[in-house]
Jmol script that loads the backbone (N, CA, C; Angstrom):
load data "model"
ATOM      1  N   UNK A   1     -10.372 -37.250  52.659  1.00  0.00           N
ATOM      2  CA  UNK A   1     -10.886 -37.227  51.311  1.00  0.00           C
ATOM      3  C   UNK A   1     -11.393 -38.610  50.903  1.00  0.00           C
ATOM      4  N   UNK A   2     -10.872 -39.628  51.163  1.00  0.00           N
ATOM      5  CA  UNK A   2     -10.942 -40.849  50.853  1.00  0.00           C
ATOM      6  C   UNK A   2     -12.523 -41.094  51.644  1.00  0.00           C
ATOM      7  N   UNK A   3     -12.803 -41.030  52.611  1.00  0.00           N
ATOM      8  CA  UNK A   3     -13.950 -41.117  53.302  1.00  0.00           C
ATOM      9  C   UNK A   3     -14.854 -41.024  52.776  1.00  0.00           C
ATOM     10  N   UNK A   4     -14.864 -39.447  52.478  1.00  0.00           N
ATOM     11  CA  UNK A   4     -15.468 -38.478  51.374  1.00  0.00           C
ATOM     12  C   UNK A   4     -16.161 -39.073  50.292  1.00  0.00           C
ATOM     13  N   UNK A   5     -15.399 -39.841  49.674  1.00  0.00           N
ATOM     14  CA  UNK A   5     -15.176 -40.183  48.387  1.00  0.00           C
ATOM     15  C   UNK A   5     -15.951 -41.783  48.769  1.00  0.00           C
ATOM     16  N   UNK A   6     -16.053 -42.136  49.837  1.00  0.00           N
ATOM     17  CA  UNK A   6     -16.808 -43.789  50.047  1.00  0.00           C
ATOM     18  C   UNK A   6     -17.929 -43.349  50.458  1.00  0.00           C
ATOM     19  N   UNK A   7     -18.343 -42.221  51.119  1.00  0.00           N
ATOM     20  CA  UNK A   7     -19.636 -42.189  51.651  1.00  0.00           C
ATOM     21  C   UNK A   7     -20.510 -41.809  50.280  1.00  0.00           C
ATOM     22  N   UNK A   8     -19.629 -40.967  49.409  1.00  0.00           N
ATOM     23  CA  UNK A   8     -19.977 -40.852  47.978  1.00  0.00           C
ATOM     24  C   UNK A   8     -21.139 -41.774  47.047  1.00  0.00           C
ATOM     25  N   UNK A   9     -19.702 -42.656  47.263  1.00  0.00           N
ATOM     26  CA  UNK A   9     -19.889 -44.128  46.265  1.00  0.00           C
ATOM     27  C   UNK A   9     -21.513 -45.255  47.054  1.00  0.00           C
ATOM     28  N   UNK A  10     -21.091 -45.079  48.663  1.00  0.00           N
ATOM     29  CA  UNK A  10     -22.177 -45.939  48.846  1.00  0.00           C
ATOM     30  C   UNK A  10     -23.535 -45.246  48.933  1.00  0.00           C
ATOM     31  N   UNK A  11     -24.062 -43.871  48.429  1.00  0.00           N
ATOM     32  CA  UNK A  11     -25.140 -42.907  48.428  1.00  0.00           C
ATOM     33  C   UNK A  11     -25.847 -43.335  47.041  1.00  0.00           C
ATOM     34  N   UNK A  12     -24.552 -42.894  46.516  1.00  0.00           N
ATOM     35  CA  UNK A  12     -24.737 -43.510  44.529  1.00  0.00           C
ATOM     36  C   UNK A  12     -25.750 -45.511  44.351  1.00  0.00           C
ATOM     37  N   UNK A  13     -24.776 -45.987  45.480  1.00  0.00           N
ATOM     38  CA  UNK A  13     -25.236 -47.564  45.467  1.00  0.00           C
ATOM     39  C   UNK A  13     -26.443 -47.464  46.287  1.00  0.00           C
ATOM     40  N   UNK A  14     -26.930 -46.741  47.377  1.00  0.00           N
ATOM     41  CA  UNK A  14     -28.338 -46.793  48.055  1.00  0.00           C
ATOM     42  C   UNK A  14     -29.509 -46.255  46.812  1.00  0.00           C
ATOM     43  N   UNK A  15     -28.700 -45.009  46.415  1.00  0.00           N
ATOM     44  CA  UNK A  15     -29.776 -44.284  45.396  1.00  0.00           C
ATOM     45  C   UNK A  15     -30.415 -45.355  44.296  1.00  0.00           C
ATOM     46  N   UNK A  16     -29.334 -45.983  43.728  1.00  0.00           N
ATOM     47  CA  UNK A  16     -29.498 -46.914  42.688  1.00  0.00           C
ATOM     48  C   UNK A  16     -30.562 -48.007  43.045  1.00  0.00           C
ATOM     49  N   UNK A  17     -30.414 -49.164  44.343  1.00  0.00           N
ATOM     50  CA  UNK A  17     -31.127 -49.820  44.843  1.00  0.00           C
ATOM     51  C   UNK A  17     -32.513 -49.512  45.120  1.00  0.00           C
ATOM     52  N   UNK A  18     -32.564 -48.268  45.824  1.00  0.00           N
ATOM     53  CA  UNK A  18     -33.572 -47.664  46.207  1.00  0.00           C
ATOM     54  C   UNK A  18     -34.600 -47.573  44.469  1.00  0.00           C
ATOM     55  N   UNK A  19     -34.251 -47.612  43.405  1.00  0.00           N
ATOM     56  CA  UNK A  19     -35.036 -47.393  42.660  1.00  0.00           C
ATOM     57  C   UNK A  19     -34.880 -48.031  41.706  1.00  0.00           C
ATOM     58  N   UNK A  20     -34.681 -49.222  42.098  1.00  0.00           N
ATOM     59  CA  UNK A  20     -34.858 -50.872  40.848  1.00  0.00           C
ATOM     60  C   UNK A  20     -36.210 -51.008  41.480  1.00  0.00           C
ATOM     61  N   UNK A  21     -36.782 -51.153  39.751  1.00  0.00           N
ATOM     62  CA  UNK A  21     -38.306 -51.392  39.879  1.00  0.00           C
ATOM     63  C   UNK A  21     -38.225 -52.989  39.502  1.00  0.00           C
ATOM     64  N   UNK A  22     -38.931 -53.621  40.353  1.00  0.00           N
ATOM     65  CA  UNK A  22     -39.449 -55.478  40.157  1.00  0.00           C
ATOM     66  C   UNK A  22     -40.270 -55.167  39.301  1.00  0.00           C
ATOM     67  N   UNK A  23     -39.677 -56.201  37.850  1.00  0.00           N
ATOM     68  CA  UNK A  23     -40.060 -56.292  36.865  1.00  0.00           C
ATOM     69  C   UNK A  23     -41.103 -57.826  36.684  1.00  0.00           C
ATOM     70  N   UNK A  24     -40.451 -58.632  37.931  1.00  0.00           N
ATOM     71  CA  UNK A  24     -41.360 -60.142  38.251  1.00  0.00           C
ATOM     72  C   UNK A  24     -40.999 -60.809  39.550  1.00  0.00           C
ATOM     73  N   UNK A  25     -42.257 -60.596  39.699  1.00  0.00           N
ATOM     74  CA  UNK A  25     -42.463 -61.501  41.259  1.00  0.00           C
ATOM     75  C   UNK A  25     -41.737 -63.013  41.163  1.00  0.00           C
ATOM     76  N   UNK A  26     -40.879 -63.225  41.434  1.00  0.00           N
ATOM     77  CA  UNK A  26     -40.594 -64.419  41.930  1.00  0.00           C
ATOM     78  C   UNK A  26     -40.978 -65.385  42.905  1.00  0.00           C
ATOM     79  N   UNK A  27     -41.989 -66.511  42.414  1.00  0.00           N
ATOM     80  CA  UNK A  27     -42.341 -67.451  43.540  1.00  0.00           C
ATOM     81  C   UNK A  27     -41.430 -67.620  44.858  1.00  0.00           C
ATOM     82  N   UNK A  28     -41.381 -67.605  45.900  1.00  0.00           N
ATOM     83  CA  UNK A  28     -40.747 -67.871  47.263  1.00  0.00           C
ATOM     84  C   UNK A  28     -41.745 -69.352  47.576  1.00  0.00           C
ATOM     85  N   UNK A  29     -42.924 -69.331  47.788  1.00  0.00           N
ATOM     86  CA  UNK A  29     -43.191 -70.455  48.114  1.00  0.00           C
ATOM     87  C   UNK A  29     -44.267 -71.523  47.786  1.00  0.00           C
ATOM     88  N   UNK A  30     -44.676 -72.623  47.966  1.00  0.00           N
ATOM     89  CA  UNK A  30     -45.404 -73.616  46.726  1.00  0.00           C
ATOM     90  C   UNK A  30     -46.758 -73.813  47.755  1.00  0.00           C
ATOM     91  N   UNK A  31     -47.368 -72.724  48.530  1.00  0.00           N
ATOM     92  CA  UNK A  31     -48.022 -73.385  49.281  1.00  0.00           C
ATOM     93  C   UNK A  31     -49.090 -73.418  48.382  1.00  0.00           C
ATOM     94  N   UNK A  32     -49.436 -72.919  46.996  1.00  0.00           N
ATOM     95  CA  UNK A  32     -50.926 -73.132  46.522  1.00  0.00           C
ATOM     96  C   UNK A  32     -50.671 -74.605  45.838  1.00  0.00           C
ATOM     97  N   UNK A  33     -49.469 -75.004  45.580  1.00  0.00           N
ATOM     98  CA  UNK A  33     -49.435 -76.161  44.843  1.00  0.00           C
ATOM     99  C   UNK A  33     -49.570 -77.144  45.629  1.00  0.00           C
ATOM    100  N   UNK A  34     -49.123 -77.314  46.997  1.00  0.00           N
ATOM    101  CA  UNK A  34     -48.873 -78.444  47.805  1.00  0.00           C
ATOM    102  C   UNK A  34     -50.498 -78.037  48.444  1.00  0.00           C
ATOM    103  N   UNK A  35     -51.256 -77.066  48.118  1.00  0.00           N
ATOM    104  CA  UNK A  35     -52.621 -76.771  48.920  1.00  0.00           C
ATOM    105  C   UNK A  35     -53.119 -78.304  47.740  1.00  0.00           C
ATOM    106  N   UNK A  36     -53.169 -78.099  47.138  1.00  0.00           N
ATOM    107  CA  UNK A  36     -53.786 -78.685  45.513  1.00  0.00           C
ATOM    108  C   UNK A  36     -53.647 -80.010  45.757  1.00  0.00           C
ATOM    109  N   UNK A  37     -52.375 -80.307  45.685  1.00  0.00           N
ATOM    110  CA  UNK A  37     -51.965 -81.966  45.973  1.00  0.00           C
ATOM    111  C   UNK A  37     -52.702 -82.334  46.974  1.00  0.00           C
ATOM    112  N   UNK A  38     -52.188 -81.828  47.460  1.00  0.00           N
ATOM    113  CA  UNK A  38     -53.407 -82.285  49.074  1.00  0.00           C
ATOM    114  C   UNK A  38     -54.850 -82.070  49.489  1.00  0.00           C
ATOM    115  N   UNK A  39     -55.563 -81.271  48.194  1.00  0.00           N
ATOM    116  CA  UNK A  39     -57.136 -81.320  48.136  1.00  0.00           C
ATOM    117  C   UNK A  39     -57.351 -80.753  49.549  1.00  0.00           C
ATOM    118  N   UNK A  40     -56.998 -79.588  50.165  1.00  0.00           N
ATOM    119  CA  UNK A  40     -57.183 -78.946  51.054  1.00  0.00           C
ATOM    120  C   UNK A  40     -57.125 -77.334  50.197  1.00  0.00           C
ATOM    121  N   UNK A  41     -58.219 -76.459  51.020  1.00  0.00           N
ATOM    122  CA  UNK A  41     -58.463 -75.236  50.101  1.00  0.00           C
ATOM    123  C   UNK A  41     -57.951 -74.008  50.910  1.00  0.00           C
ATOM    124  N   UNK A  42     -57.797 -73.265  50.710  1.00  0.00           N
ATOM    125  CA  UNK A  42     -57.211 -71.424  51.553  1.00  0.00           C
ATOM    126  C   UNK A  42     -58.146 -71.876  53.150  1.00  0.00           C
ATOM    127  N   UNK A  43     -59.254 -71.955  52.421  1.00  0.00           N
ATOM    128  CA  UNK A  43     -60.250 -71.297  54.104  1.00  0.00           C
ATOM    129  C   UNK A  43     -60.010 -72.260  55.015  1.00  0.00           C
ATOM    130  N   UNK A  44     -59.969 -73.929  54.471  1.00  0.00           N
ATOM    131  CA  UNK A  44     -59.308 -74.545  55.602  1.00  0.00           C
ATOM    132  C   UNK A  44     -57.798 -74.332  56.422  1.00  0.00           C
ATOM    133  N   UNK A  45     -57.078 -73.902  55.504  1.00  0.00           N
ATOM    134  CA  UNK A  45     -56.108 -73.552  56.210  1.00  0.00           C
ATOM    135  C   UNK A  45     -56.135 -72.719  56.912  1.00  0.00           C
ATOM    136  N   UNK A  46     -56.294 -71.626  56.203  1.00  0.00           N
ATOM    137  CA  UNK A  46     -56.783 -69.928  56.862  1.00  0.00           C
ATOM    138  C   UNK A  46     -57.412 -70.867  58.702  1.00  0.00           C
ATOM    139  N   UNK A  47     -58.961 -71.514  58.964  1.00  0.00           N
ATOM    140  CA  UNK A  47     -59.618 -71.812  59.951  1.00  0.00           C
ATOM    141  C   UNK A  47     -58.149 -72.534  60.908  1.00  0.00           C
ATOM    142  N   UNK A  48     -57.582 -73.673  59.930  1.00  0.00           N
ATOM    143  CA  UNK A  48     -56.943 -74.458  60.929  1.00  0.00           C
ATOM    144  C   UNK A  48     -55.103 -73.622  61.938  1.00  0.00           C
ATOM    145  N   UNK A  49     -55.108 -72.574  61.448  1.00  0.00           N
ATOM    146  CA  UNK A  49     -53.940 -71.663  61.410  1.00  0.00           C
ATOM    147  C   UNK A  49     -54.555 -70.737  62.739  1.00  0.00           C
ATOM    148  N   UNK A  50     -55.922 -70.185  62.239  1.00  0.00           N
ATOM    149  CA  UNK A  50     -56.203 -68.798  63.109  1.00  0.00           C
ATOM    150  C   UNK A  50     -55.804 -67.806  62.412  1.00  0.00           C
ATOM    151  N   UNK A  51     -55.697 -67.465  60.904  1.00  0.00           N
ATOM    152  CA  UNK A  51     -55.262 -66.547  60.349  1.00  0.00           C
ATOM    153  C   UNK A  51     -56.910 -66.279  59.039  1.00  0.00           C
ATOM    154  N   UNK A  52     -56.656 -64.930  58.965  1.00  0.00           N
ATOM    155  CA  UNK A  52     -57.681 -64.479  57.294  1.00  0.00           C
ATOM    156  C   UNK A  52     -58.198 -65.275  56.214  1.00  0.00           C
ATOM    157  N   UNK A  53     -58.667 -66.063  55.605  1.00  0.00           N
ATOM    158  CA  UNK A  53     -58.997 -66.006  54.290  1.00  0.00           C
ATOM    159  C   UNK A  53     -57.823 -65.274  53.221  1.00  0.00           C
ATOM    160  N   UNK A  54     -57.430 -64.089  53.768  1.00  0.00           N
ATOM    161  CA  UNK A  54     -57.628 -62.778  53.078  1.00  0.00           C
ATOM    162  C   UNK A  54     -55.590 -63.343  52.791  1.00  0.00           C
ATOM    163  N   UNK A  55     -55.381 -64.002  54.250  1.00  0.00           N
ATOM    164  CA  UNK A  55     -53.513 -63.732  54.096  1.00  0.00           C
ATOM    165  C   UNK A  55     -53.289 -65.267  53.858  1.00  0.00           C
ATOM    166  N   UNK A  56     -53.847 -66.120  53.905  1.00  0.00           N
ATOM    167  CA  UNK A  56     -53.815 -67.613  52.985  1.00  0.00           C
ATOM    168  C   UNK A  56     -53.647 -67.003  51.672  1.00  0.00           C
ATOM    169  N   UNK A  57     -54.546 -66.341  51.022  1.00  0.00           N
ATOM    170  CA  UNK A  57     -54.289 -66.050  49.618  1.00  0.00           C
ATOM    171  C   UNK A  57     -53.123 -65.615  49.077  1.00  0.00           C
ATOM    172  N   UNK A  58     -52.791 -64.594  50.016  1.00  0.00           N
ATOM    173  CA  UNK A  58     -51.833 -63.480  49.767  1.00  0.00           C
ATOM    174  C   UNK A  58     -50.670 -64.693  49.920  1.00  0.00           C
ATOM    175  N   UNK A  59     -50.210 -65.407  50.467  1.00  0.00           N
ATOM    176  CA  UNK A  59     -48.938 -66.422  51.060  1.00  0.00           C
ATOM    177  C   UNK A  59     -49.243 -67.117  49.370  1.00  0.00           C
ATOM    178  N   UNK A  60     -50.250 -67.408  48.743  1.00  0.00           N
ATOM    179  CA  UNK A  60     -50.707 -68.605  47.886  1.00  0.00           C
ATOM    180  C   UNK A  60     -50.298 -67.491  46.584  1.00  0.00           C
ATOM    181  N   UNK A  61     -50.641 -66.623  46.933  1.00  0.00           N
ATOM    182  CA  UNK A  61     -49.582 -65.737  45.237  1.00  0.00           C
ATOM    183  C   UNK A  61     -48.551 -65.150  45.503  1.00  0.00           C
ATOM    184  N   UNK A  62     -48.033 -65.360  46.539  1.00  0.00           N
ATOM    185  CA  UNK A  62     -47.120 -64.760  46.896  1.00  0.00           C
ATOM    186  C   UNK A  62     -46.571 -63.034  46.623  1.00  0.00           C
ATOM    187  N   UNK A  63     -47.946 -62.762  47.421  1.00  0.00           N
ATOM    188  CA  UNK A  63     -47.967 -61.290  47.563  1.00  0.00           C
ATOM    189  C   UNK A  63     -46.652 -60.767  48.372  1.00  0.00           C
ATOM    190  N   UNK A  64     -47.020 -61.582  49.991  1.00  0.00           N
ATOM    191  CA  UNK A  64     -46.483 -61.501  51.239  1.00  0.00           C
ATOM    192  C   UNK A  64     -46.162 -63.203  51.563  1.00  0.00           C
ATOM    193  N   UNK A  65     -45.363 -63.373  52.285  1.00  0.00           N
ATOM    194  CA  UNK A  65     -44.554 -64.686  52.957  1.00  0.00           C
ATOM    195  C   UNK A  65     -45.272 -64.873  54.392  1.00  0.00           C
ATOM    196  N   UNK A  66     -45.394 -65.917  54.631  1.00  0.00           N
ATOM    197  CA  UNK A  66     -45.591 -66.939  56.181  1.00  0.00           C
ATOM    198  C   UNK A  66     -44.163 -66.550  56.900  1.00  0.00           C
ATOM    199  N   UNK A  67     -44.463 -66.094  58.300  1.00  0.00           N
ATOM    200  CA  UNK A  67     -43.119 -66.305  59.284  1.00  0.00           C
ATOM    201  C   UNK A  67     -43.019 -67.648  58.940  1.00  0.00           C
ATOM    202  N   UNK A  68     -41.640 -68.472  59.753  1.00  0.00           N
ATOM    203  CA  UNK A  68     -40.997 -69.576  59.521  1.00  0.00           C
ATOM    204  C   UNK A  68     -41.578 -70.287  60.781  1.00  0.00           C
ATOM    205  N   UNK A  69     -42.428 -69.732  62.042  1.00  0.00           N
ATOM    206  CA  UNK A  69     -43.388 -70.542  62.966  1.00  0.00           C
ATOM    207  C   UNK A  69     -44.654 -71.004  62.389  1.00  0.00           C
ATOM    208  N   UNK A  70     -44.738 -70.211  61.122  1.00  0.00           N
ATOM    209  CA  UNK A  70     -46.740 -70.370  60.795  1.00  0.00           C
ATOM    210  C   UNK A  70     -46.474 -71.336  59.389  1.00  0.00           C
ATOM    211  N   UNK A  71     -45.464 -70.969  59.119  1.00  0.00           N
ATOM    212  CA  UNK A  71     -44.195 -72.496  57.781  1.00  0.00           C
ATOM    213  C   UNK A  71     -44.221 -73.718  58.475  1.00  0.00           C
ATOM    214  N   UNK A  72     -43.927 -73.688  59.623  1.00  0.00           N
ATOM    215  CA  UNK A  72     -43.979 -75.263  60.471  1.00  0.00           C
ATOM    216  C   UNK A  72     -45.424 -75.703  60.814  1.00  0.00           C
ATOM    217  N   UNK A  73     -45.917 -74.975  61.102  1.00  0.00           N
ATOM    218  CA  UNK A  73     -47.833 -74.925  61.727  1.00  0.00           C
ATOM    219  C   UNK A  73     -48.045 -75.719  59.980  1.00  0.00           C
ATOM    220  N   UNK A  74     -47.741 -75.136  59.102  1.00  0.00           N
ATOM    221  CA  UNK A  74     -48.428 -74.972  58.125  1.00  0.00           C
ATOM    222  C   UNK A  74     -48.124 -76.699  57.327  1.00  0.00           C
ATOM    223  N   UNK A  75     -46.381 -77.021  57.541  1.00  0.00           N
ATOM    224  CA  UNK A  75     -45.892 -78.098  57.057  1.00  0.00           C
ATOM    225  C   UNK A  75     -46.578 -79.388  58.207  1.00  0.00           C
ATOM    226  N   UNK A  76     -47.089 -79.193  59.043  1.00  0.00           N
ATOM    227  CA  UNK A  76     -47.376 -80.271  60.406  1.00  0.00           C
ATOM    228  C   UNK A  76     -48.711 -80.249  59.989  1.00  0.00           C
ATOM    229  N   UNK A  77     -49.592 -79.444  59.450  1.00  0.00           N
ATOM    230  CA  UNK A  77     -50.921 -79.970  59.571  1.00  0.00           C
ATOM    231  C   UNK A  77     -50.864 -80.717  58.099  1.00  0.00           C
ATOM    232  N   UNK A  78     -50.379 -80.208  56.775  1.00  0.00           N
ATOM    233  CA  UNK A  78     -50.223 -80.687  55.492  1.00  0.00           C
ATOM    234  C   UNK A  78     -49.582 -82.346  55.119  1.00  0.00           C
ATOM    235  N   UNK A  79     -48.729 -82.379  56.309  1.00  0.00           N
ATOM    236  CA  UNK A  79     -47.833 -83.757  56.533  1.00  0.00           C
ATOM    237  C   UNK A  79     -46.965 -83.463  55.382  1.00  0.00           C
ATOM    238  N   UNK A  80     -46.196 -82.381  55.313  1.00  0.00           N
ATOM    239  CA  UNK A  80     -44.986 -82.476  54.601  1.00  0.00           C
ATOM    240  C   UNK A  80     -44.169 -81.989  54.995  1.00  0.00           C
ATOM    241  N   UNK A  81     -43.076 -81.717  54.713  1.00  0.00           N
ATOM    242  CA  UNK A  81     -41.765 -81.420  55.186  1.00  0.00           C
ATOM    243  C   UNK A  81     -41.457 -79.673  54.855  1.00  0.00           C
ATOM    244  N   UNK A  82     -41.213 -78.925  55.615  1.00  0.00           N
ATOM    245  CA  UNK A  82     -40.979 -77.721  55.368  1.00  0.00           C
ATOM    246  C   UNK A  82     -40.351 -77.156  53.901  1.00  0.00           C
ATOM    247  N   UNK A  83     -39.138 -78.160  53.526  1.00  0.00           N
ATOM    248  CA  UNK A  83     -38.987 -77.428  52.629  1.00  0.00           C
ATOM    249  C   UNK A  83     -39.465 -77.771  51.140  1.00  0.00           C
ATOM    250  N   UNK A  84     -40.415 -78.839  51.552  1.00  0.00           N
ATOM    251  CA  UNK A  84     -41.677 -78.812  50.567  1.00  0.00           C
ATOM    252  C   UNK A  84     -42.204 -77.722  50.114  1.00  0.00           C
ATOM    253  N   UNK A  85     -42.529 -76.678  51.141  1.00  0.00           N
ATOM    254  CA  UNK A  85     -43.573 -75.738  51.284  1.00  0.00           C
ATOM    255  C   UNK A  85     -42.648 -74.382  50.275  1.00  0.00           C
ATOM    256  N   UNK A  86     -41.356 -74.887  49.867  1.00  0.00           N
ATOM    257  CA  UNK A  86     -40.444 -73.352  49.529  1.00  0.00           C
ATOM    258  C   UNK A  86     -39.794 -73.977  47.913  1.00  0.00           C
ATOM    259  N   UNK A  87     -39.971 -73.064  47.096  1.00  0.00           N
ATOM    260  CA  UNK A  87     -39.534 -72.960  45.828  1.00  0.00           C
ATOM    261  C   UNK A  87     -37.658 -73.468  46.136  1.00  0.00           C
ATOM    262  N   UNK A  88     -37.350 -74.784  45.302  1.00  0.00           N
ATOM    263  CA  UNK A  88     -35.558 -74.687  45.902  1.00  0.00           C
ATOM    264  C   UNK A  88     -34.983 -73.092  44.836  1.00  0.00           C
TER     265      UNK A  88
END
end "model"
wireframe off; spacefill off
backbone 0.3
color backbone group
C-alpha cells in the first residue's frame, strides 16, 4: 500500500511539473553583452565558430544555450574567461 501511495504522490509531482508554464526567460548567458564590449558582431562569431547566423542569435537572447566546448571556442577567441560568458 505504501508503494501505492508513493508512486501516487510522485505522478501528482510529474503532473504538476509537467505543466508550470515559464512566465520569464531567465538570462543564462552574457554573450550579447560581452559581444558589445568587445565590438565584435553575431556574424563574426557565427564565421569564426562554423556555426549559423541564425544560432549566434538564438545563444545572444537566449532562446537556446552554447555546449560548454563551443563556451570555450567562444571565451578563447573573445579573450575572456569563461565565466565571463555566464550570468553569476
Amino acid at each position: 500500500m505504501y508503494i501505492i501511495k508513493c508512486v501516487i504522490e510522485r505522478m501528482k509531482n510529474f503532473h504538476y511539473l509537467c505543466n508550470i508554464k515559464v512566465t520569464k526567460m531567465e538570462d543564462i548567458n552574457r554573450l550579447k553583452v560581452v559581444l558589445a564590449e568587445k565590438k565584435r558582431t553575431n556574424k563574426w562569431l557565427a564565421e569564426e565558430i562554423g556555426k549559423t547566423p541564425c544560432t549566434v542569435s538564438k545563444w545572444c537572447s537566449n532562446s537556446i544555450q552554447p555546449d560548454l566546448q563551443t563556451l570555450d571556442k567562444i571565451a578563447k577567441l573573445l579573450n575572456v574567461d569563461k565565466r565571463d560568458l555566464l550570468t553569476p
